[in-house]
N, C-alpha and C positions, 0 to 999 in steps of 0.2 A: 766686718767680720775679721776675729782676728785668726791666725795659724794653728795649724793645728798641732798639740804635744803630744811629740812622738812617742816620748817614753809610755812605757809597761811596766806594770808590778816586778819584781823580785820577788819573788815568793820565800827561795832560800837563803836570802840574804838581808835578814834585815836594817842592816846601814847600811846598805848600797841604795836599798830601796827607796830608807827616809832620805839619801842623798837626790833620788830620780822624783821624788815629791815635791820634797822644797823646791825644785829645778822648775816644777811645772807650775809651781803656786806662784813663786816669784816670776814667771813669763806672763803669767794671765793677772797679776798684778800689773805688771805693766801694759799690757794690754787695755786694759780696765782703766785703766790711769790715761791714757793716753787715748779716749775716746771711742774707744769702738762698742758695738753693739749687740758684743755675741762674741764665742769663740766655738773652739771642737777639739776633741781630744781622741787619740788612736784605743783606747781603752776605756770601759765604761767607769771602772775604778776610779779614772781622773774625773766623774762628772762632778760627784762629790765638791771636788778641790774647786773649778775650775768654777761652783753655781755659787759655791760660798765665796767667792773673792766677789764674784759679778753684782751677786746681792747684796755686797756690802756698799761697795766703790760704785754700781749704778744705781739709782733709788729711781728714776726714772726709766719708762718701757724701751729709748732710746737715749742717744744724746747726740741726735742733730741738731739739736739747738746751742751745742755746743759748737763755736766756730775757732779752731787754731788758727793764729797767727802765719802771716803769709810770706815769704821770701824767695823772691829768685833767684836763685843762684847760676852761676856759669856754668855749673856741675850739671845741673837740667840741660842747658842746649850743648854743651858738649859732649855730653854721655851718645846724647839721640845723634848728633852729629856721627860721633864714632863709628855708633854699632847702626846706620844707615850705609855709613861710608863702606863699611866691612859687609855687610845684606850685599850692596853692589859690586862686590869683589867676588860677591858668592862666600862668604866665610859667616855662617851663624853667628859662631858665637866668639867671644876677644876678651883678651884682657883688659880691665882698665882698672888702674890702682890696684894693680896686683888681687884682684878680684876678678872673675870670668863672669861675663856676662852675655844675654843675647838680646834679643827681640822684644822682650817680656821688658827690661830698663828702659828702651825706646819707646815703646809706646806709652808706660806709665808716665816717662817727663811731657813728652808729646801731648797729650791727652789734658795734665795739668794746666800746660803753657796755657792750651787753649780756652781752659776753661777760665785761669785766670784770668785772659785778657779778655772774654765774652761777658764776667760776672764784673769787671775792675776793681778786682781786689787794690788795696793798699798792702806798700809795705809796710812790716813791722819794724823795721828802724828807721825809715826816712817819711813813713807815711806816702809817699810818691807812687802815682795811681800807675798801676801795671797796663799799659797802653800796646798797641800792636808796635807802633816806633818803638817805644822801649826794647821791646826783643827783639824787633828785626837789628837795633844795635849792637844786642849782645851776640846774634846770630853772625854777625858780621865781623862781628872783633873774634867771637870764638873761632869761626872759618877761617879766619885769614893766621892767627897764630897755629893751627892745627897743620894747615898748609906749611905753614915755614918752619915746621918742625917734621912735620915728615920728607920737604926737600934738603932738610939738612939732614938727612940719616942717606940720601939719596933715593928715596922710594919714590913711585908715582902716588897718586892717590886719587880719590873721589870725592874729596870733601864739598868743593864748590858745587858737584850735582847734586850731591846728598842735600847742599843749602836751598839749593832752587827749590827742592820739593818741598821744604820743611818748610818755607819761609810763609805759604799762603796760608798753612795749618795753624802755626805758631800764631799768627796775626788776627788769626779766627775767621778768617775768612771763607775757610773750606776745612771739611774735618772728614778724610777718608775712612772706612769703615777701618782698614787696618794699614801699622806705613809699610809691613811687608807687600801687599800688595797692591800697594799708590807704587813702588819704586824696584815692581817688578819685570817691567820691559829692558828696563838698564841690566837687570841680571843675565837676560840671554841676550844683550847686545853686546855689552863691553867686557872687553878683555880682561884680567887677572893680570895687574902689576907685577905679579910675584910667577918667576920662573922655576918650576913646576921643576923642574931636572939638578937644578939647584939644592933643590932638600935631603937633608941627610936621616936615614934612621936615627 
């Protein structure tokens, strides 16, 4: 299912309006294009737009039979690394690449890992079958530069427990209902790196 467009008519504006159109036609064009099965729109106005792009671009009731291409990137276990590391810190939600994020990016890579290495996916550029070692290497290389990038600014951190948790998830070995609350005893155990009297308005 794809997202749903926000936009509304303009009623007294009509080139702002046909601008807030094309905006929703071209979002469900890519939607459409990009596999999914359905969309939703904040006004009924858009159903119009949104059934004719669907009925073009899916001719079939679904497209799970459609399979994208697979890749894992360091981007997936470093993200979930992050915003676990930060869940343990007690901090929701964090920057990463100048993008805030929380809970909601954790668990979408988390969830992936797992099921790529449950289904064995190949990659699409090496062909080379997504294996539990596989990630638990990239888990380990990401944890350890993450580490040495937060000891060089001086900060503590939580990466290495954030790893222990993730590593049996990632491997497919175990898959918690949710990782906020697999890696919620550490939140009312450990301490907050960050001194609290320190911070300025």
């Amino acid at each position: 299912m794809g997202g749903m467009a926000a936009q509304i008519p303009i009623k007294n504006d009509p080139e702002r309006n046909q601008i807030a159109m094309n905006k929703v036609e071209s979002d469900k064009l890519r939607e459409a294009t990009m596999n999914y099965d359905g969309t939703w729109v904040a006004h009924p106005a858009l159903a119009p737009i949104a059934n004719d792009v669907f009925n073009k671009h899916m001719i079939t009731p679904n497209q799970i039979h459609i399979i994208p291409p697979e890749n894992v990137s360091e981007s997936d276990l470093s993200n979930t690394l992050i915003e676990g590391e930060s869940w343990i810190r007690g901090l929701g939600c964090v920057p990463i690449n100048y993008l805030m994020e929380d809970a909601a990016t954790a668990e979408v890579s988390r969830l992936q890992l797992y099921s790529w290495v449950k289904h064995g996916v190949k990659l699409a550029d090496t062909n080379e079958k997504v294996t539990p070692d596989f990630v638990e290497n990239i888990l380990k290389e990401e944890t350890a530069k993450l580490v040495k990038e937060s000891q060089s600014k001086g900060t503590e951190n939580k990466f290495e427990i954030a790893a222990n948790y993730l590593k049996p998830e990632i491997r497919g070995e175990t898959l918690a209902e949710f990782l906020t609350t697999l890696i919620y005893d550490e939140i009312v155990t450990a301490s907050s790196p960050i001194d609290l009297t320190t911070l300025k308005d």
